[in-house]
N, C-alpha and C positions, 0 to 999 in steps of 0.2 A: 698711321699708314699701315696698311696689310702689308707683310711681306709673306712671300713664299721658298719654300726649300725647294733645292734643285728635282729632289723626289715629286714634292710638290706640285711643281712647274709643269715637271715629266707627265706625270699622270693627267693632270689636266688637257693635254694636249696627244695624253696617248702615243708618247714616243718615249724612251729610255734614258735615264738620266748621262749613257754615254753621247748620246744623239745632242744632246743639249750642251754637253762640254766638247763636244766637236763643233756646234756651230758657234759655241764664243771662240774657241781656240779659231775659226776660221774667220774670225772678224764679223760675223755675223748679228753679234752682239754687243758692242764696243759699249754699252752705260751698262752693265751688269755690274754690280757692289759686291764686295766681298767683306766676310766677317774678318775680325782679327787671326783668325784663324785661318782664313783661305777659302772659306766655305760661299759658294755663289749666292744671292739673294737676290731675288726675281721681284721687282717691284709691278704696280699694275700697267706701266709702261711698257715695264720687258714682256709681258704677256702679251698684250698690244702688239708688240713688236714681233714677239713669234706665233701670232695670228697671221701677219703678213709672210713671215715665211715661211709657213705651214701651206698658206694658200696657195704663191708661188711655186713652191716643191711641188704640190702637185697637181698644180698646173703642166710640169714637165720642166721646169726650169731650173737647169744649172746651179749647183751651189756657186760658181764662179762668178755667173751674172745675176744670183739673188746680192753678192757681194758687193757688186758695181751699184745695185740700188741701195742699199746701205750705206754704201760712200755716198751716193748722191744727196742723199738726204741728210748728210753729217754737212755738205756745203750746202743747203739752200737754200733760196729761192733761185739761184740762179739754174740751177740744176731743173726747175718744174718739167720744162719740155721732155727733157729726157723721160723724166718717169711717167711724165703722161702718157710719148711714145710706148714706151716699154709696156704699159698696162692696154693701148690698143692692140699690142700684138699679142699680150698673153691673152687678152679678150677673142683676138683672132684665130689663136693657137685651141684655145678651150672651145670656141665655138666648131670649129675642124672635128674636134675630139666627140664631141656629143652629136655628131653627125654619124661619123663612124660607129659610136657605141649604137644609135638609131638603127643601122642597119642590123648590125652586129642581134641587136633585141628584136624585128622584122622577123631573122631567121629564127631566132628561136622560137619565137611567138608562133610561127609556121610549125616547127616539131611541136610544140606542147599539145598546137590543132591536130597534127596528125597523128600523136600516139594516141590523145586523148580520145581518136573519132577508131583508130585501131583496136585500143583496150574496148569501147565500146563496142565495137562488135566481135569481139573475141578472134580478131585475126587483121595481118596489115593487107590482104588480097581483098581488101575493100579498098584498097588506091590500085587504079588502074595501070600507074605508070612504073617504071619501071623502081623495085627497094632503091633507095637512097640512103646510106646509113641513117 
């Protein structure tokens, strides 16, 4: 069985090895192994596992309630409803988000047209209307 160091772990998911001893310390990770020594050991579950709470974080969710899905899944199957809930509103929550970011990219898409139609003609008094930053 592969095992991985906490460094390890880190890097593959691109967060900091304190990041990861914060979310065992936050019950986020309850089966994480430790050597005789004290040293964390990331099995290919734990990865798994903080696949899921990578995704959730940045989705926008709460270390407190990525928490409650973690318990839930320590009681389960009784618990499925809940987590099914919970993933249609982070699915709700994320679709929200990439809506906003839509707009968000609409504007910009518009400046990149109008400096790009600016620099081409070597001045912005080719838009008619009034400068807009």
């Amino acid at each position: 069985m592969t095992t991985y160091s906490i460094n390890e772990a880190a890097k593959l998911f691109n967060v900091t090895p304190h990041t990861l001893r914060y979310y065992d310390k936050e019950g986020l990770l309850p089966y994480i192994e430790r050597t005789p020594g004290g040293k964390r050991v990331f099995k290919q579950s734990d990865l798994d596992s903080l696949k899921i709470i990578e995704c959730l974080k940045q989705s926008g969710m709460p270390i407190k309630e990525i928490k409650h899905f973690i318990e839930w899944c320590s009681e389960g199957d009784s618990t499925l409803q809940q987590r099914y809930d919970m993933f249609l509103e982070r699915k709700a929550s994320v679709e929200a988000q990439m809506e906003e970011l839509q707009r968000t990219m609409e504007v910009i898409e518009h400046k990149c047209r109008y400096y790009r139609a600016a620099l081409d003609a070597g001045t912005e008094a080719i838009h008619k209307r009034s400068k807009i930053i």
